[in-house]
C-alpha positions as CSV (number, residue, x, y, z in Angstrom):
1,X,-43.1,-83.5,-11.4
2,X,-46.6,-85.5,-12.1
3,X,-46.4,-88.2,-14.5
4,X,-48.7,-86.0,-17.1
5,X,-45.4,-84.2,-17.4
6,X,-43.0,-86.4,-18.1
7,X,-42.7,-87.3,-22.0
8,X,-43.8,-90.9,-21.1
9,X,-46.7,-89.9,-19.7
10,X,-47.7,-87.6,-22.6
11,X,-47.6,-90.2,-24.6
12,X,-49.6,-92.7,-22.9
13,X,-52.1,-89.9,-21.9
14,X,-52.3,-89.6,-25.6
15,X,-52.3,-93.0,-26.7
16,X,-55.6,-93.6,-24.1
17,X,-57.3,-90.9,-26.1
18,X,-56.5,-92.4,-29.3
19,X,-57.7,-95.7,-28.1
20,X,-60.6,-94.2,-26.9
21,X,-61.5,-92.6,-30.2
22,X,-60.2,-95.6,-32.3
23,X,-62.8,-98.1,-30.5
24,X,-65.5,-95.7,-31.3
25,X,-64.6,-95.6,-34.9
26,X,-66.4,-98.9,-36.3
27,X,-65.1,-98.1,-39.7
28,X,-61.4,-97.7,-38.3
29,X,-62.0,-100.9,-36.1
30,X,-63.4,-103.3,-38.7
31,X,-60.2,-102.3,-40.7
32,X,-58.0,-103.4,-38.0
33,X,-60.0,-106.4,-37.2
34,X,-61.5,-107.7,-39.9
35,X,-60.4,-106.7,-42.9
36,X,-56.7,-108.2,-42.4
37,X,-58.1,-111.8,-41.5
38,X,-60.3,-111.3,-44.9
39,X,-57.0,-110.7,-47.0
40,X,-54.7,-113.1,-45.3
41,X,-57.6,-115.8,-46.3
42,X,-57.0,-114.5,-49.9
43,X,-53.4,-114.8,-49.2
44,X,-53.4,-118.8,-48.3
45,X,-55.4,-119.0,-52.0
46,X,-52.9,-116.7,-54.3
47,X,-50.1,-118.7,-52.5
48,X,-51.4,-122.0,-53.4
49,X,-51.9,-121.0,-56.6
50,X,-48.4,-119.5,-56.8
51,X,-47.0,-123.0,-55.6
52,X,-48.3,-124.6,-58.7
53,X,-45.8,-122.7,-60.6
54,X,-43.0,-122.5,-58.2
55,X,-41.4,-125.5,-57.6
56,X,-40.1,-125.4,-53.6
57,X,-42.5,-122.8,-52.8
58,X,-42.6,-122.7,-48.7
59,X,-46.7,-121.7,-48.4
60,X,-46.7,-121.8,-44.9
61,X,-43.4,-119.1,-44.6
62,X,-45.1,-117.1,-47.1
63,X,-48.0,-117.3,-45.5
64,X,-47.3,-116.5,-42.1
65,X,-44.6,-113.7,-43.4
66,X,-47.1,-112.5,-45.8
67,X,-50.3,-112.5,-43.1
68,X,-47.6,-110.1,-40.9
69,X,-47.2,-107.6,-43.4
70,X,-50.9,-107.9,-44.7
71,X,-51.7,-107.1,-41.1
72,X,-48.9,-104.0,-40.6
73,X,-49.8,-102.3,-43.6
74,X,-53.7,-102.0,-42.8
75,X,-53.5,-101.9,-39.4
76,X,-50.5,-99.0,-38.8
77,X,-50.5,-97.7,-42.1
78,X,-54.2,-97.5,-43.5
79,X,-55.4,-96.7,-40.4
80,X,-53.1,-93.9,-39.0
81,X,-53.2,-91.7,-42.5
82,X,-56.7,-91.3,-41.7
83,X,-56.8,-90.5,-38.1
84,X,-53.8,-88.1,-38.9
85,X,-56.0,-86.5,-41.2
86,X,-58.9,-86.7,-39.4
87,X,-57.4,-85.4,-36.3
88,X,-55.5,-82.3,-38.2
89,X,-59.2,-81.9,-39.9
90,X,-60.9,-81.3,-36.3
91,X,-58.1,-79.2,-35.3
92,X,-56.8,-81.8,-32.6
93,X,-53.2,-81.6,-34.0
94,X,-53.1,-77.8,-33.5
95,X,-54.5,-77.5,-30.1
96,X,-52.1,-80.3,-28.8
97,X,-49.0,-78.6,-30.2
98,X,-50.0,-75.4,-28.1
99,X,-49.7,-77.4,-24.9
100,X,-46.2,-79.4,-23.6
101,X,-46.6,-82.1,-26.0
102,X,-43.6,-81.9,-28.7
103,X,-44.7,-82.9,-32.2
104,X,-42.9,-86.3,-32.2
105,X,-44.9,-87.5,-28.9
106,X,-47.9,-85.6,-30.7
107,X,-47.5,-87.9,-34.4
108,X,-46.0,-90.9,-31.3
109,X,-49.1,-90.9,-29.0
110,X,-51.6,-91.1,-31.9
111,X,-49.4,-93.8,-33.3
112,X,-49.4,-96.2,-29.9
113,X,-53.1,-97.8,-30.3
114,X,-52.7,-98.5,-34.5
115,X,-49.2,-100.0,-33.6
116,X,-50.0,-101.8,-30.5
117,X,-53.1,-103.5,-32.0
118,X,-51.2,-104.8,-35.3
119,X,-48.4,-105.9,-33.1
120,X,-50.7,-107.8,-31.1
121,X,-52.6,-109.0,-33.7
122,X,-48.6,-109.9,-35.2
123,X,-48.3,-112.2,-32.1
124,X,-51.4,-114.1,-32.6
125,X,-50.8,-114.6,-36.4
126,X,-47.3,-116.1,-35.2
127,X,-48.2,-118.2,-32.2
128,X,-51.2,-119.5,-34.6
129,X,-49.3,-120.6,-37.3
130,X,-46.6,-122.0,-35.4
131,X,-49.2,-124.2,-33.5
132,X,-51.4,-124.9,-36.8
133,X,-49.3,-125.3,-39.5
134,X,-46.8,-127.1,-37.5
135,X,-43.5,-124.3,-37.9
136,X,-40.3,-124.2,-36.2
137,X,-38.8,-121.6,-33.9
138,X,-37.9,-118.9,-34.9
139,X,-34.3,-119.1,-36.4
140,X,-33.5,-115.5,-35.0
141,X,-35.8,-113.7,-32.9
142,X,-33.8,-110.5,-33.1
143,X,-33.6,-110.2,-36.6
144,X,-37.8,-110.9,-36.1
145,X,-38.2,-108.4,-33.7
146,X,-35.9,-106.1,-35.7
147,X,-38.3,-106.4,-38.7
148,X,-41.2,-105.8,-37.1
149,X,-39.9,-102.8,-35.3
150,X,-38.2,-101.6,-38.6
151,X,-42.0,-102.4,-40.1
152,X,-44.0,-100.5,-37.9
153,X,-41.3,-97.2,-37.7
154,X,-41.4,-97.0,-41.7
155,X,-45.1,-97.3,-41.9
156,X,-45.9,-94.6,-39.4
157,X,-43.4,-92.1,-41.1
158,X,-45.5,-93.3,-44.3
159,X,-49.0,-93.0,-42.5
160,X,-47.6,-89.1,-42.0
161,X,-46.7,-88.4,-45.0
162,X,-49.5,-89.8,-46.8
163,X,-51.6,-87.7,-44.6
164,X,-49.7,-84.3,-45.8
165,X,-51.0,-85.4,-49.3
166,X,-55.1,-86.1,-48.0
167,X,-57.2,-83.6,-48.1
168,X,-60.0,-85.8,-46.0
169,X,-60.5,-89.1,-44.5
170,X,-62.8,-90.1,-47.3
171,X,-59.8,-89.8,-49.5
172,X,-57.2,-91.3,-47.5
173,X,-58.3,-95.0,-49.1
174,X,-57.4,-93.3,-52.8
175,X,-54.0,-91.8,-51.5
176,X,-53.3,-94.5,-49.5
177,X,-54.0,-97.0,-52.4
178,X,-50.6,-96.8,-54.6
179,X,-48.6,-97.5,-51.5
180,X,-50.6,-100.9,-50.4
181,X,-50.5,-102.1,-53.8
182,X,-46.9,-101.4,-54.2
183,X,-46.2,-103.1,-51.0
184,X,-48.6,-106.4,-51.7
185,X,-47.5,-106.8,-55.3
186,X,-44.1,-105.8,-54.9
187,X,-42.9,-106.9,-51.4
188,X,-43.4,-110.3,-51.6
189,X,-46.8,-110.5,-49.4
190,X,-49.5,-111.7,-52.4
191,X,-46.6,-112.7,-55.3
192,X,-43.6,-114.0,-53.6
193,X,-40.3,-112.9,-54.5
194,X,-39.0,-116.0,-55.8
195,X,-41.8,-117.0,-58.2
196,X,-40.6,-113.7,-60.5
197,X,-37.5,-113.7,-62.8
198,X,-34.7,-112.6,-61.1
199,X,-34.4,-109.2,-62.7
200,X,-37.8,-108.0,-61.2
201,X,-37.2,-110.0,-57.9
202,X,-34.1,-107.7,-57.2
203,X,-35.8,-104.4,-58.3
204,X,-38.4,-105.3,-55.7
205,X,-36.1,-105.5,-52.9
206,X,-34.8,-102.3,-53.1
207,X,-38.7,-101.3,-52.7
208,X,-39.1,-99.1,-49.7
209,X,-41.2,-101.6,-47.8
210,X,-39.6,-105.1,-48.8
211,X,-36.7,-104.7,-46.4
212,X,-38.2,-104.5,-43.1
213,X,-40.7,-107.4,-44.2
214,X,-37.9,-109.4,-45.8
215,X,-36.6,-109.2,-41.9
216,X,-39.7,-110.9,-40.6
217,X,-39.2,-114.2,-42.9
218,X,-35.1,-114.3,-42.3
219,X,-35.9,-113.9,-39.0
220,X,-37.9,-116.5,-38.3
221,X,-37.1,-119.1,-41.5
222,X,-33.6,-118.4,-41.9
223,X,-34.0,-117.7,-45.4
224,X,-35.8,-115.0,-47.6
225,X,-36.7,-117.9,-49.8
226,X,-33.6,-117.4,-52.1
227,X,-31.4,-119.4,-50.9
228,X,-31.1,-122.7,-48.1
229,X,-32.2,-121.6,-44.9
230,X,-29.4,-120.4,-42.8
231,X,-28.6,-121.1,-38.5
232,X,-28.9,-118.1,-36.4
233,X,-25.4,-117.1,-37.1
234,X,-25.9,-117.5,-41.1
235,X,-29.5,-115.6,-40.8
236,X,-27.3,-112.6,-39.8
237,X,-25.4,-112.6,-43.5
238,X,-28.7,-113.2,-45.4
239,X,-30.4,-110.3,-42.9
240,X,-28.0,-107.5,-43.2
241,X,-28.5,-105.9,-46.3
242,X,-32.1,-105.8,-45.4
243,X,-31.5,-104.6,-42.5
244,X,-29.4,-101.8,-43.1
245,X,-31.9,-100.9,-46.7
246,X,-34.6,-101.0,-43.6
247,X,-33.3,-98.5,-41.8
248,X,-32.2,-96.4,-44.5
249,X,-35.6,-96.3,-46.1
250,X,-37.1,-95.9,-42.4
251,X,-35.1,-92.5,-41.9
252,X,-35.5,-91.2,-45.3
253,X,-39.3,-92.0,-44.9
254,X,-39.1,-90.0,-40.8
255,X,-36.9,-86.8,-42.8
256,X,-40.2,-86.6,-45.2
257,X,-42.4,-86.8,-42.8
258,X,-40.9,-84.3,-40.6
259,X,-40.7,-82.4,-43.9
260,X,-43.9,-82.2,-45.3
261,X,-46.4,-83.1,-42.5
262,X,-49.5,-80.8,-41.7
263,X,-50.9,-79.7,-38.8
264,X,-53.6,-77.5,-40.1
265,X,-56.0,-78.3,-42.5
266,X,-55.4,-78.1,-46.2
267,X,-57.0,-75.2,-48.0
């Protein structure tokens, strides 16, 4: 059995065709390059701003937290509605499904290059801000890894299911649109959680992207900013019911796209 056969190497044939197309894309590239750093400098301003209202504001948790997500939603979600669509548009979905390729390593392999890049870029953000603004270790790296993997899973189920809803890639920035604002507004990235009355703070965090990203600042703070921070064992209390709203909203988001997902063009 070659390695071409094996699901693994599917999907990393795949993903090198992705990345191939991807790095030809300048349009696609300067949204996962530069557009994130644009926003996350937009971020450090609303922040400061927010500060001046919020007495105990941690900037530079928000910040980094914030930068994360900014970077996860553009990078993974933005980007892979359109080259789902584009790709079902060219007829690239189809052909692949008449070969060995099952749909998951199909929707996975087009997936690796958005999601390796915004992890990457993830990294950076982190090991830049620890070193720049002076930050602790992370307070528990597992719930931090969990929240980016939680991230990354929900917004690629999203990314598909957003792209069952766009007709072409010119459209994907209008139905992609309610989502990002949702997620910025709502999810504590541009407004943080606890500068809003408490009754709209706890509606947010039932949002379907807060969780996961709430994960990234428990993780590595030890607090979602609601409370004192928490030790490594006390991050685990303030992280589960993220956690588990995470994963829930993950697999209700994977069932849809499974659901509703198209492979041919829309009509």
């Amino acid at each position: 059995m070659t390695a071409a056969t094996t699901p693994t190497g599917r999907l990393l044939a795949l993903g090198r065709a992705e990345a191939t197309l991807l790095r030809r894309n300048r349009t696609a590239m300067f949204m996962a390059l530069a557009l994130p750093l644009i926003l996350v400098g937009t971020l450090r301003s609303v922040l400061g701003k927010a500060a001046e209202h919020t007495p105990g504001l941690d900037v530079n948790a928000n910040l980094v937290a914030g930068s994360m997500g900014v970077v996860l939603l553009i990078v993974i979600y933005c980007n892979l509605t359109s080259a789902y669509t584009a790709r079902r548009t060219d007829l690239v979905l189809k052909r692949l499904r008449t070969g060995e390729a099952t749909d998951a390593e199909i929707l996975l392999g087009t997936a690796a290059p958005a999601v390796g890049l915004a992890l990457a870029q993830c990294l950076l953000l982190g090991v830049g801000g620890a070193l720049l603004l002076d930050l602790p270790a992370p307070v528990n790296p597992l719930l931090l890894l969990a929240g980016l993997a939680l991230t990354a899973a929900l917004l690629t189920a999203l990314a598909a299911l957003s792209s069952a809803f766009t007709k072409t890639v010119e459209t994907a920035g209008i139905t992609t649109l309610p989502l990002l604002l949702v997620a910025q507004l709502g999810s504590g990235l541009m407004i943080p959680l606890e500068s809003l009355p408490d009754s709209v703070a706890n509606v947010c965090r039932l949002l379907p992207t807060t969780p996961a990203l709430q994960l990234l600042r428990i993780g590595w703070f030890g607090t979602d900013g609601s409370g004192p921070a928490e030790d490594f064992a006390g991050s685990w209390g303030q992280g589960a019911v993220p956690l588990l709203l995470a994963v829930a909203w993950t697999g209700v988001a994977a069932w849809a796209a499974r659901r509703w997902f198209r492979w041919e063009p829309r009509r």
